[in-house]
C-alpha distance (Angstrom), angle and dihedral (degrees) to the residues before:
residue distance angle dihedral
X1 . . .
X2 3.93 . .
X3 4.31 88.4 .
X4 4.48 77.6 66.6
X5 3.12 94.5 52.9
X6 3.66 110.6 67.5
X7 3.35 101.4 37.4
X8 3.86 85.8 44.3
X9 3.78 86.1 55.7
X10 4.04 98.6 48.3
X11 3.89 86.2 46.8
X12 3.88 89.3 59.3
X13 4.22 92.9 42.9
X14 3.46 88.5 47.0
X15 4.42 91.1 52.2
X16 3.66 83.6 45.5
X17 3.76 95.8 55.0
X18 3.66 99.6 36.2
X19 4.23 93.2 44.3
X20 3.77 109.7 104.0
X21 3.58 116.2 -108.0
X22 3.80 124.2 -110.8
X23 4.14 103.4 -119.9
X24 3.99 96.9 -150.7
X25 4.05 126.2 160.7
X26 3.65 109.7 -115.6
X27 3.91 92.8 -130.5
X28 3.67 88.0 56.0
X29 3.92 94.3 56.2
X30 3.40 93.9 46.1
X31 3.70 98.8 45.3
X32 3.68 90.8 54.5
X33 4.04 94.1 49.1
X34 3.74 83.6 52.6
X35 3.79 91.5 51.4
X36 4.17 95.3 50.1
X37 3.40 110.1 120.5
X38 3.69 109.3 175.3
X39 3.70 95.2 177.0
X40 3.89 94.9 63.4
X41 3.57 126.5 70.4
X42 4.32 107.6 -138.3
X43 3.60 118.2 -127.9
X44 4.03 121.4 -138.9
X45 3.61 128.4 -110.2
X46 3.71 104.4 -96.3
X47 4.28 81.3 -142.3
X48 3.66 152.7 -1.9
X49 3.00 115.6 -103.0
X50 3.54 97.0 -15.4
X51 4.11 134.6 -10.0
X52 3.89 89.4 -117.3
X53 3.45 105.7 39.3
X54 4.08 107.4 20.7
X55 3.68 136.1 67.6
X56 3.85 122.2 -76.4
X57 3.73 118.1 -113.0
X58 3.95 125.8 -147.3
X59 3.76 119.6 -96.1
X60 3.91 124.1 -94.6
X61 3.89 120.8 -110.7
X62 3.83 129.0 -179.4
X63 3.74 97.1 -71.4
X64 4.37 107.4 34.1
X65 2.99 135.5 19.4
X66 4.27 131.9 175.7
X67 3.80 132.4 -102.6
X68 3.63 128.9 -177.0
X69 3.99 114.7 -106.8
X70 3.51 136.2 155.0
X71 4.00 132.8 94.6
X72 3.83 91.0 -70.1
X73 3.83 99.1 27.4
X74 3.65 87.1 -108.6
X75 3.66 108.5 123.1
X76 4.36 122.2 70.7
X77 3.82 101.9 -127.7
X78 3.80 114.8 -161.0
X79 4.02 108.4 -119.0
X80 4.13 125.0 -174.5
X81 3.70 111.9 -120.1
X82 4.10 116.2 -105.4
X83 3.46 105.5 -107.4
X84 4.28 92.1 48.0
X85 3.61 85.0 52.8
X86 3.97 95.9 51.4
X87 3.97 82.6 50.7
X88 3.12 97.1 57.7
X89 3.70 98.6 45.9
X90 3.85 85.0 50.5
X91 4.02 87.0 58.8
X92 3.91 93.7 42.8
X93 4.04 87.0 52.8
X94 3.98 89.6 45.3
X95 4.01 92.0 47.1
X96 3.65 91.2 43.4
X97 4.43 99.6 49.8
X98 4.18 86.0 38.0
X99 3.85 95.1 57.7
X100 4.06 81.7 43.7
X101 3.69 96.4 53.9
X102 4.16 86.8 44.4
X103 3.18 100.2 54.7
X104 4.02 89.4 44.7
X105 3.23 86.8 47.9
X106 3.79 95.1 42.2
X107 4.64 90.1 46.0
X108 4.21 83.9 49.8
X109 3.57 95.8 47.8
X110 3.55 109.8 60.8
């Protein structure tokens, strides 16, 4: 099992470094981490641009709901709900530190 691992673990540093980067401003980030509410379920737009003249977006549900994006506002751009966000941070983080403590564990080990 240990002759998977390292090659297993240069195959994932070498996705990292070759996956394009996300170009975000850092206002923007931070202005949406302010704005998570994980307690409150988001309601779709009813419309995009507008409920007369615009198109009609999908209902919410538990787990997405739909926001209006685009250059003029005009398009209904499918969004994931706070709180399923948050959870899947949380399992990100706890993937991330338990392949760190395995592969400390696995290096000490041998």
């Amino acid at each position: 099992m240990s002759s998977i691992t390292l090659p297993l673990f240069l195959f994932t540093i070498g996705l990292l470094i070759c996956a394009p980067t996300v170009a975000a401003d850092g206002d923007d980030l931070l202005d949406y981490i302010k704005s998570i509410e994980p307690l409150t379920i988001k309601r779709s737009a009813l419309a995009c641009p507008a409920p007369i003249v615009g198109s009609t977006c999908p209902e919410e549900n538990a787990v997405w709901y739909f926001k209006c994006c685009g250059s003029l506002a005009s398009d209904c751009c499918f969004r994931l709900q706070d709180w399923v966000t948050v959870l899947l941070l949380v399992l990100a983080i706890f993937t991330i530190l338990s392949i760190i403590v395995n592969v400390i564990r696995c290096v000490c080990c041998v």
